[in-house]
C-alpha positions in Angstrom: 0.0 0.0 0.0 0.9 3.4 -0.8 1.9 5.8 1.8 -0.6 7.8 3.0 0.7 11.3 1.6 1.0 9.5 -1.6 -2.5 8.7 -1.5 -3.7 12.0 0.0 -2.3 13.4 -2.9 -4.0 11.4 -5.4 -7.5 11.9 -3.9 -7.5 15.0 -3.4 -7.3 15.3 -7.0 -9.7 13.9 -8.0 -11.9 15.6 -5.1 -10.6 18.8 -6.7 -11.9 17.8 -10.1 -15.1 16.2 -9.0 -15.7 19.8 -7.3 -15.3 21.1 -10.8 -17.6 19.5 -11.9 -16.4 16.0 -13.1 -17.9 12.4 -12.1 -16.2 10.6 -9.4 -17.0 7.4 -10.7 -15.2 8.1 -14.5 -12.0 9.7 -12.3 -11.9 6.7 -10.2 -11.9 4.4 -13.0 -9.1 6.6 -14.9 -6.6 6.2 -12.0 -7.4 2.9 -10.5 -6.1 0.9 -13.2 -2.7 2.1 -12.2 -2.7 1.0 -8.5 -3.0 -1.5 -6.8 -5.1 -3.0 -4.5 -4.4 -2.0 -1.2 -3.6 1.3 -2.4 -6.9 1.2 -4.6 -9.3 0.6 -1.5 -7.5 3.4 0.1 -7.6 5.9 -2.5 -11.6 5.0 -3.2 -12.3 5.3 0.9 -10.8 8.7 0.9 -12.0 10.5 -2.4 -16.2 8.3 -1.2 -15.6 9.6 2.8 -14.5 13.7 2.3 -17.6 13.7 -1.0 -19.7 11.9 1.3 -19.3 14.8 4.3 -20.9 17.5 2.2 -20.8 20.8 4.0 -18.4 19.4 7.2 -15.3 20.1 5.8 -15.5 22.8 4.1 -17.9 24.6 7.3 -14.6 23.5 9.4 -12.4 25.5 7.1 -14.4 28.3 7.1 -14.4 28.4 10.9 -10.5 27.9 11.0 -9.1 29.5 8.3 -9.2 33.1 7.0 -7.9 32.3 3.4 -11.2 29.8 3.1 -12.7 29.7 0.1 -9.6 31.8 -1.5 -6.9 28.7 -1.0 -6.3 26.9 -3.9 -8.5 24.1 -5.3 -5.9 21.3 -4.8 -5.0 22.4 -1.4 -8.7 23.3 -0.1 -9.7 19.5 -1.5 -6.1 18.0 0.6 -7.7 19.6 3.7 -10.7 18.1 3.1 -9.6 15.0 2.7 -7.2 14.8 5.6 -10.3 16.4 7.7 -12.2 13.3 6.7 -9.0 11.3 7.3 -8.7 12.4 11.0 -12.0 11.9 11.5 -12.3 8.2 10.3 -10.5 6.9 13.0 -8.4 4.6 10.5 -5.2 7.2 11.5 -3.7 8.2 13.9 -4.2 11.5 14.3 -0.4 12.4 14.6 0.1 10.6 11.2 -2.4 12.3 9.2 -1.1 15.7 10.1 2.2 14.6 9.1 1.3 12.8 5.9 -0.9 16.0 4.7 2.1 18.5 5.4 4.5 15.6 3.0 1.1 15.9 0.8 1.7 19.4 0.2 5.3 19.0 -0.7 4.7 15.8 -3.3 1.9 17.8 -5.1 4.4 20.5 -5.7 2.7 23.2 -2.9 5.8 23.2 -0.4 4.3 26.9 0.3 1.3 25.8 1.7 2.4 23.3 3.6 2.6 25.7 7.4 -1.2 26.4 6.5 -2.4 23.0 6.2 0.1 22.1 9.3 -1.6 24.8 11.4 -5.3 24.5 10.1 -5.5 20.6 11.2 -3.5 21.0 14.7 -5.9 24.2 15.3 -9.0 21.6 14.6 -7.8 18.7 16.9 -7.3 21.8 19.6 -10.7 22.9 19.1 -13.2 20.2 17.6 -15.1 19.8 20.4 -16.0 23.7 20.6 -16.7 23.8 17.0 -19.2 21.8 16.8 -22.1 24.0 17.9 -21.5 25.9 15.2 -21.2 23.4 12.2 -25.0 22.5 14.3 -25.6 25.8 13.1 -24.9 25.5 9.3 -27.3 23.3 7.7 -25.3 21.8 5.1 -22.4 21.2 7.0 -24.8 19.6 9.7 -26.6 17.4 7.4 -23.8 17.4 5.0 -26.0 18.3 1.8 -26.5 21.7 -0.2 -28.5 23.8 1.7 -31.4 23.8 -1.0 -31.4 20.0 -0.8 -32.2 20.6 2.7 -34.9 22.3 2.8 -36.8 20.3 -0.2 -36.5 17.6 1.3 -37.8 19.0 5.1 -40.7 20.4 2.6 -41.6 17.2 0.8 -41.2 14.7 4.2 -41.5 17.1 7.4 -42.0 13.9 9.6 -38.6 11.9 7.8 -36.8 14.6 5.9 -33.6 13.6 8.8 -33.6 10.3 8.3 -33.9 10.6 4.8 -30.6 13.2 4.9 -28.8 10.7 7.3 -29.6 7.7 5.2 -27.7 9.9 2.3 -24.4 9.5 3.9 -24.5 6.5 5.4 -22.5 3.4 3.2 -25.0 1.7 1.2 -26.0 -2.1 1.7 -25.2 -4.9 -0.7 -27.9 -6.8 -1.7 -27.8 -9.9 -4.0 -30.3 -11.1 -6.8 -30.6 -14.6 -6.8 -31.2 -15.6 -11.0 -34.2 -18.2 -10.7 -33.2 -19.5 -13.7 -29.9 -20.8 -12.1 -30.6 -21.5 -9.0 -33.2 -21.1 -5.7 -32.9 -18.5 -3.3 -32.6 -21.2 -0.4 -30.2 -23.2 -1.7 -27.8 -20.2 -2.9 -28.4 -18.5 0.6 -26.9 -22.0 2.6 -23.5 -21.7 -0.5 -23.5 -18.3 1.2 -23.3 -19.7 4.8 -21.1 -22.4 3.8 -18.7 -19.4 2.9 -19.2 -17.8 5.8 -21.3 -14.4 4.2 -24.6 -13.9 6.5 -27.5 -12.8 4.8 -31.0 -12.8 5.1 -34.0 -12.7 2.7 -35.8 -9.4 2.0 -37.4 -10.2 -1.2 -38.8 -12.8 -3.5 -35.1 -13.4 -5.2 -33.3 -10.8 -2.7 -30.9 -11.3 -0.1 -29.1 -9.1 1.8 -25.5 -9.7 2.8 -24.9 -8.2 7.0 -21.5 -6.7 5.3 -20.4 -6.2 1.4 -17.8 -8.1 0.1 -16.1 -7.7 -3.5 -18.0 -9.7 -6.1 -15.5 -12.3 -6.3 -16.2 -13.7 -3.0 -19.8 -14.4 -4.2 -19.9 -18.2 -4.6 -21.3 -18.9 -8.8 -20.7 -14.9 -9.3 -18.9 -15.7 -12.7 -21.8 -18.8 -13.7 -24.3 -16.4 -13.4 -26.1 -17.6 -10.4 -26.4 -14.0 -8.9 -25.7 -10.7 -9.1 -25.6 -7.0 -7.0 -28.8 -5.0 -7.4 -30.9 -3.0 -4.6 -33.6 -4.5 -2.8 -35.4 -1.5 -4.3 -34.6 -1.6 -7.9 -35.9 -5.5 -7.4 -39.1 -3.7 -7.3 -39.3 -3.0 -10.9 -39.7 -6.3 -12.6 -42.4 -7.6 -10.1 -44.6 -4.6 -10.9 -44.6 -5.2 -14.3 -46.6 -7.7 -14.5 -44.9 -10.2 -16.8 -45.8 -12.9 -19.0 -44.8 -15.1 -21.4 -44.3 -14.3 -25.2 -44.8 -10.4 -24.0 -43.0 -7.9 -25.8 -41.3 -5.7 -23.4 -39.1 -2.2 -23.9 -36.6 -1.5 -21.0 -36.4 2.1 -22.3 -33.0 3.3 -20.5 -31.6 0.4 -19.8 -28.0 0.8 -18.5 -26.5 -0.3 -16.2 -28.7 -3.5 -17.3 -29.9 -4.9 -13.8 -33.5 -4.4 -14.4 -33.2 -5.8 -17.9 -31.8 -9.1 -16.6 -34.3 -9.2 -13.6 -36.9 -8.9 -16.1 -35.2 -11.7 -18.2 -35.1 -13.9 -15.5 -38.7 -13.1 -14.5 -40.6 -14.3 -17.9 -40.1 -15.6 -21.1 -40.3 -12.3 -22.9 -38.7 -10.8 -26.1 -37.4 -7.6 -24.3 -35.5 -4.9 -26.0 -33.0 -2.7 -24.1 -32.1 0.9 -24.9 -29.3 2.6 -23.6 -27.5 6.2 -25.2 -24.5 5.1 -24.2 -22.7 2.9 -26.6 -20.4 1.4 -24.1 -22.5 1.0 -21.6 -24.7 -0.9 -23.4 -21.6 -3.3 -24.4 -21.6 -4.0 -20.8 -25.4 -4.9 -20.6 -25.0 -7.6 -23.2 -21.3 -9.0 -21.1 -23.3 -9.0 -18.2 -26.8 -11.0 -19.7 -24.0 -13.3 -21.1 -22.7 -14.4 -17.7 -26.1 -15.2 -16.6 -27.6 -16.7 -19.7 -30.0 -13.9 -21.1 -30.6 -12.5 -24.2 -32.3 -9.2 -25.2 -32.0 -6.9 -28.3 -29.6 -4.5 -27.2 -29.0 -1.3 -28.7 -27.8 2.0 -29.0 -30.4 4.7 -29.0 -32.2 7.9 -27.3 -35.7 6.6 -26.5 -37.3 9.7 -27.7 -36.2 9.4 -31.3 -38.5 6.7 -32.4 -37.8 6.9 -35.4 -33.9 5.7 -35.1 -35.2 2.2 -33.1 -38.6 1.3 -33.1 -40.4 -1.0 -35.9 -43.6 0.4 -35.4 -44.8 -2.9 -33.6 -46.2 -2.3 -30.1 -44.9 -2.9 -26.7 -47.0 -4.8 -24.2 -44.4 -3.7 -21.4 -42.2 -0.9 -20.9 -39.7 0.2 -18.2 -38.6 4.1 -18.1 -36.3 4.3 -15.5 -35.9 7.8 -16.6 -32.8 9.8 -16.1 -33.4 11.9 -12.9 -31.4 13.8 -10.0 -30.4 10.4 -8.4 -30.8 12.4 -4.6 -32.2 8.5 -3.6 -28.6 6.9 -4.3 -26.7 9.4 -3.3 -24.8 7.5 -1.0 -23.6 5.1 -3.7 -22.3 8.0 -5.8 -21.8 11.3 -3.1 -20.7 13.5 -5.8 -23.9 14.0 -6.4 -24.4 16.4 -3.5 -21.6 18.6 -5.1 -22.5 18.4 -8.4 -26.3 18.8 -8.7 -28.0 22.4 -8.6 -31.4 22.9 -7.7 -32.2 24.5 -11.0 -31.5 21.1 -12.3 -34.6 19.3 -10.6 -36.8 21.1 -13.0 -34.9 20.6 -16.0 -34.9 16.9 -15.0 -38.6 17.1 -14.7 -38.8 18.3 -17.9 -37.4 15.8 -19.8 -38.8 12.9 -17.8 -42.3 14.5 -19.2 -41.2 14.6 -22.5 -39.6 10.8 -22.2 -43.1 9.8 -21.7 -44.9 11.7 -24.1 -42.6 9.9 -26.4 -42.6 6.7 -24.8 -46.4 6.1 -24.8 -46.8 6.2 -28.8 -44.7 2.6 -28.6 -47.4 1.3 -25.7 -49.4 -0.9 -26.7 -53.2 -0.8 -26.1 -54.3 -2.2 -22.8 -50.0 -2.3 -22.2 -48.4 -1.1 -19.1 -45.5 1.7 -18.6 -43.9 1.3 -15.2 -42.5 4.9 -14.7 -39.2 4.6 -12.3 -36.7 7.2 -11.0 -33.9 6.9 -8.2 -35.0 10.2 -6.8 -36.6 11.5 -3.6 -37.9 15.0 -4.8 -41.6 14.8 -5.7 -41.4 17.4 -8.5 -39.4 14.5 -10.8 -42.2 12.0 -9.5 -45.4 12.3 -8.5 -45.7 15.6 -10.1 -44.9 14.2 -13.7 -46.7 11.3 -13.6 -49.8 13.3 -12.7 -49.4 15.8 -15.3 -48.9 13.3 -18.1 -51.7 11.9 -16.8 -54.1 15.2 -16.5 -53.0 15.6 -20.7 -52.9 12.4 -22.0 -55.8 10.7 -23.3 -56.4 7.4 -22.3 -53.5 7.0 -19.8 -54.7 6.0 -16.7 -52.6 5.3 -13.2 -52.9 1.7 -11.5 -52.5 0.9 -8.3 -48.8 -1.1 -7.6 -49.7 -4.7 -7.4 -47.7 -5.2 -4.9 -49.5 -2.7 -2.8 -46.9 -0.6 -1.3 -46.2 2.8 -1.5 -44.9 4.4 -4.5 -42.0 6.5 -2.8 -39.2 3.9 -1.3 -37.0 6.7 1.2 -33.6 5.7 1.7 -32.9 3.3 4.6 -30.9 0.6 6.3 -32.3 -2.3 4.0 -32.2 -0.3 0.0 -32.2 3.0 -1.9 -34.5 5.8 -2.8 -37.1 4.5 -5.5 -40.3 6.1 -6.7 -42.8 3.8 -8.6 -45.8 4.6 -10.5 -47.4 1.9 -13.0 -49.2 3.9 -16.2 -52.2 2.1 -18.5 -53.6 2.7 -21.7 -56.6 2.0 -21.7 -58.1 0.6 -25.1 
């Protein structure tokens, strides 16, 4: 493993760039392929920890420092990092003081190496003072954007902290069993046998008490199973599959909702994704568990570059939304959305459907599905497709739950709301 300046350095680059605006995810996956393990776990805990502590560090600096917010990028993101560091508890605290000042030196900012010295000494000094006033600052209490804050204390006044907290928690791992390989009671005792605890939440879901890489997974590579949220499970069973159906999964990547469907029902199911690579990795991944859908390349709303003309008895639009209900699987979220952007979001979702429903067919079902807590990408676009489209009609779920899944211990944020054309 890398020392830790070394990989101070590295992840507060990429903090510094995912600040600017870049995904963490695509940074990651640059500059992972050229460490190794150890020092890959590392450098992913660090960069995941400081972007999932929204607000915090950056409230601490301002406390402690009079050149906050005019430091440089790189060195504001090594204080961050080296805040989140400290309090992690993996560190001494004496190392991560030390480490950040080499930091400084190794990323070619020797001159800023007394400040970042004297800002983390003056917070292990004074920590336990400061927190009454972080309490004070919204954001850096609940570690979102302040405008996240308060729509979410708007749309859930009796949950909108646990629904905050839940954001940046780490997320659970949670297995689909594939029925079409094996049963979820036999595959939970190859789990035992292996020593992974688990426990059933779902028809084909299990839920592991601690995640492990995929490679522990007994049958990972045969196909007997793979990682998708309880929540996202949801999807297929609301449906309402059958046999010979024809079935759209209208934005498609990263695939796990195809393949549930897939392994739900004999159905001829064709999966759209924008993204041309991404939709490589939908048809690796049906190969490793035995499926097979029409996979292809394509924006959903231009009909006219994918569809035949022939009618859909099913389709999935797992629309492209603000992803606030999975933030704590990608925290750059928090730093990278705007509130502006909720209504843009909503804007297109509305016009996904408009599209979208031309390829239903009569008496067909669209199961409308975001990852998103805010109701103005949810409820409010499903009722005003609804209010001016003919014929369109909202169903109750079948499974009789509510349509808003908030964020907790056992999945993600989903919302859910099941669309019929009438004949």
């Amino acid at each position: 493993m890398a020392p830790l300046a070394e990989t101070l350095v590295a992840a507060a680059a990429l903090v510094a760039r995912v600040a600017a605006g870049r995904s963490l995810s695509r940074e990651l996956e640059r500059v992972e392929q050229q460490a190794a393990g150890g020092s890959r776990a590392a450098l992913a805990d660090l960069c995941y920890g400081t972007l999932r502590r929204y607000g915090r560090s950056q409230g601490i600096v301002a406390a402690l420092s009079r050149r906050a917010g005019a430091a440089e990028p790189l060195v504001e993101a090594l204080l961050w990092c080296s805040l989140y560091a400290l309090e992690s508890g993996r560190y001494a605290e004496y190392t991560v003081v030390d480490q950040a000042a080499r930091a400084c030196v190794l990323m070619q900012r020797a001159g800023a190496k007394s400040y970042v010295n004297a800002l983390l000494r003056n917070f292990l000094r004074v920590r336990a003072g400061l927190e009454a006033r972080l309490g004070a600052d919204p954001a850096a209490h609940y570690r979102h954007p302040a405008w996240w804050v308060e729509r979410v204390r708007a749309a859930y006044p009796a949950d909108w902290e646990q629904v905050l907290a839940a954001g940046n928690t780490h997320p659970p791992m949670c297995l689909r069993v594939n029925a079409r390989r094996t049963a979820l009671e036999i595959y939970a005792r190859r789990l035992a046998a292996e020593g992974l605890g688990a426990k059933r939440i779902g028809p084909v879901a299990l839920l592991l008490e601690r995640p492990v890489p995929v490679e522990r997974l007994p049958g990972f590579a045969q196909g007997e199973v793979s990682v998708q949220d309880a929540g996202a499970q949801r999807a297929a069973g609301l449906l309402d599959l059958r046999s010979g159906q024809r079935v759209l999964d209208a934005c498609a990547a990263p695939g796990g909702k195809s393949a549930h469907i897939l392994e739900t029902a004999d159905v001829a199911l064709t999966a759209l994704d924008v993204d041309a690579a991404r939709c490589a990795g939908i048809t690796r991944d049906q190969a490793r568990l035995g499926l097979k859908a029409q996979v292809r390349a394509a924006d959903c709303t231009e009909l006219e570059s994918w569809w035949d003309g022939v009618a859909f008895d099913r389709i999935l639009a797992d629309v492209p939304c603000s992803a606030s209900g999975v933030v704590r699987r990608h925290p750059d979220i928090k730093w990278l959305r705007r509130s502006s952007d909720i209504d843009a979001f909503a804007v297109r979702q509305g016009r996904i459907l408009d599209m979208l429903w031309r390829a239903l067919a009569a008496g067909g079902k669209l199961l409308y599905v975001t990852c998103s807590v805010f109701p103005e990408e949810n409820g409010a676009v499903v009722d005003a497709f609804a209010a001016r489209t003919p014929g369109a009609r909202r169903a109750p779920l079948p499974d009789g739950a509510a349509a808003q899944l908030l964020p907790g211990p056992e999945h993600d944020g989903f919302f859910f709301a099941l669309l019929e054309k009438l004949a």
